[in-house]
C-alpha atoms as one frame of an Amber mdcrd trajectory, in Angstrom:
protein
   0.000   0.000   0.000   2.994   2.362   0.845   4.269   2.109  -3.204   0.148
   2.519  -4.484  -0.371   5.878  -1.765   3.130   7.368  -3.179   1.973   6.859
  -6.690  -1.006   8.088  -6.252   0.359  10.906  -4.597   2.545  11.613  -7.512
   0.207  11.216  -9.958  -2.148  13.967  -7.785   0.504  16.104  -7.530   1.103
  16.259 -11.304  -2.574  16.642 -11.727  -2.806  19.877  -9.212   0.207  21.007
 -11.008  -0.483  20.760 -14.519  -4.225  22.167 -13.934  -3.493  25.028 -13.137
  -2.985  26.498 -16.877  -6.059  24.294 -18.096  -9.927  26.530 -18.288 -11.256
  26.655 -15.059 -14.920  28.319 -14.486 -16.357  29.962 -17.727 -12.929  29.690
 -19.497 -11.486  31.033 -16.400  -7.484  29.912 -16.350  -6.053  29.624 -12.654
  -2.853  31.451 -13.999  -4.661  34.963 -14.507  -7.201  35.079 -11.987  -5.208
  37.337  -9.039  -4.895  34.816  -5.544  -6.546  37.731  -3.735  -9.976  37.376
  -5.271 -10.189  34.039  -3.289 -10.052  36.066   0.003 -11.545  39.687  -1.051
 -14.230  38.822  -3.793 -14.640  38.408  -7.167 -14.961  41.479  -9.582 -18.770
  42.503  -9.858 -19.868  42.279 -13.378 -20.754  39.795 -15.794 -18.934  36.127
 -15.447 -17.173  36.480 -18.210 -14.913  39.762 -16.664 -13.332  36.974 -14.714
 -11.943  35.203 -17.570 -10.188  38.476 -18.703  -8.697  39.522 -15.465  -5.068
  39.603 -15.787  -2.263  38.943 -13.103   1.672  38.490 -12.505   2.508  34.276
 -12.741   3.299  34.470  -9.081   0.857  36.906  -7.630  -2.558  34.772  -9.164
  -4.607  31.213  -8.060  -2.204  29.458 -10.713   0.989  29.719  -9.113  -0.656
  28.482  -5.535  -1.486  25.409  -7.310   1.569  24.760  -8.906   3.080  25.145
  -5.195   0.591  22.982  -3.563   1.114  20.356  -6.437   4.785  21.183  -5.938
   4.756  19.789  -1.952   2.280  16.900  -2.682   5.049  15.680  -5.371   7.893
  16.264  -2.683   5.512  14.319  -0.304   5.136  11.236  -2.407   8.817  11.168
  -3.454   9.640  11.637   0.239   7.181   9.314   1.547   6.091  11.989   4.008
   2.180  11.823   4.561   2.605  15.125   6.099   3.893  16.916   3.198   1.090
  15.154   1.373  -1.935  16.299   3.350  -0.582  19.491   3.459  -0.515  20.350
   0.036  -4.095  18.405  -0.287  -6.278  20.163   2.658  -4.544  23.450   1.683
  -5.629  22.798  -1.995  -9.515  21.927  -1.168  -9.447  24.993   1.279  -8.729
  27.340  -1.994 -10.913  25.512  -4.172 -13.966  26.022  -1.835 -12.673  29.602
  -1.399 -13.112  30.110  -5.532 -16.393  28.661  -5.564 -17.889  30.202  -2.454
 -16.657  34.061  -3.886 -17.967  33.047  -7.389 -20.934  31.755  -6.353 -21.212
  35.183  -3.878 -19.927  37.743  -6.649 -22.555  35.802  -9.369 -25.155  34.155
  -8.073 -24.386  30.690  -9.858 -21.468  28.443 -10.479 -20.535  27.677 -13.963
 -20.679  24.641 -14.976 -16.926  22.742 -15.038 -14.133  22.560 -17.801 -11.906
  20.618 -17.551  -9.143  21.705 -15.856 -11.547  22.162 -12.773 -12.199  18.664
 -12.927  -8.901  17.553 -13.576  -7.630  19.646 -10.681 -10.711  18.790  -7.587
  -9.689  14.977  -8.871  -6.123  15.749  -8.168  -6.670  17.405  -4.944  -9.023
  14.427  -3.701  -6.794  11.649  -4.902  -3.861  13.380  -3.019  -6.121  13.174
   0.193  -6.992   9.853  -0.601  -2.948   9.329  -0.739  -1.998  10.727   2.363
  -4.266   7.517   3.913  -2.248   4.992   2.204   1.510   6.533   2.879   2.459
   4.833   5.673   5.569   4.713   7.677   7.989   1.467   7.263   7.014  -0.846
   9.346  10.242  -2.119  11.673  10.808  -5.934  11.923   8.948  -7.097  14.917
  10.585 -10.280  15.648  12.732 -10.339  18.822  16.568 -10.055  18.799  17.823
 -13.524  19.805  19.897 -12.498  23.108  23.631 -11.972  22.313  25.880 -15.087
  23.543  27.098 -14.976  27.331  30.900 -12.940  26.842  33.509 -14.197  29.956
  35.103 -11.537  32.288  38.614 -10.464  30.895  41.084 -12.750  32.828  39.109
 -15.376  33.797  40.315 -18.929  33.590  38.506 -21.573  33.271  38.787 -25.261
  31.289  40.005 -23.288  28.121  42.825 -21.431  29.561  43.375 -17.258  29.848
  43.170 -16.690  26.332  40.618 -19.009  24.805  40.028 -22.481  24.212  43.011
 -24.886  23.046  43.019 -26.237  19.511  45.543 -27.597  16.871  46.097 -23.770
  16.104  45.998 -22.780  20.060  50.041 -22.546  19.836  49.860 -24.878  23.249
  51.942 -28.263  23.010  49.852 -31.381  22.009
């Protein structure tokens, strides 16, 4: 399961990543729509204002998904569940955040492209992911106890230095 949940991580990760340049909400891409709209509101206006707003790479929704895609690939590669729920929760938080303000600024939600769908399936997938990461599991069998070790300088049947053999250097 550890090898499926890092795939699948991977695979989420890429799909997060990749959808953020694909048509979002009424030919909406991710990459022009400014990151702030998700916490001050969308433009008033018609829906299709949205599609023409235009924003720096870095400053707009596009680049946050590329970064959250970014950490859920690190996660699976890593093997940290962490890293992968992380970039997952962070990612549905914003996509609730875009729906709630467009659904606020215009009264309905248009319908899905598909880079919307491709990117919700991504960010579910990498939840679903961060389930099936789990740490190695450590051999549970017990350590057979290490042989009993005589005192330095005891004698015994063997001699001081250790039992007596063809190769002991003792006379025969």
């Amino acid at each position: 399961m550890r090898t499926l949940g890092r795939f699948l991580a991977l695979a989420a990760g890429v799909a997060m990543m990749m959808s953020a340049f694909l048509p979002w909400l009424g030919g909406m891409k991710p990459y022009r729509l400014p990151v702030r709209f998700l916490f001050t509101g969308m433009p008033s206006g018609d829906l299709a204002r949205l599609a023409d707003q235009s924003s720096t790479f870095v400053r707009s929704a596009g680049f946050a998904l590329v970064v959250l895609g970014g950490i859920v690939v690190l996660g699976a590669l890593a093997g940290s569940r962490i890293l992968v729920w992380l970039g997952s929760i962070v990612g549905v938080a914003g996509i609730a955040m875009l729906y709630v303000q467009v659904l606020v600024a215009y009264d309905r939600v248009p319908g899905n492209q598909y880079g919307a769908s491709i990117g919700q399936a991504g960010v579910l997938v990498a939840v679903v992911a961060g389930f099936l990461i789990r740490k190695r599991s450590v051999d549970s069998r017990p350590i057979a106890p290490a042989a009993p070790t005589r005192p330095t300088g005891s004698t015994g049947p063997t001699g001081p230095t250790g039992p007596a053999g063809p190769f002991a250097g003792g006379t025969a």
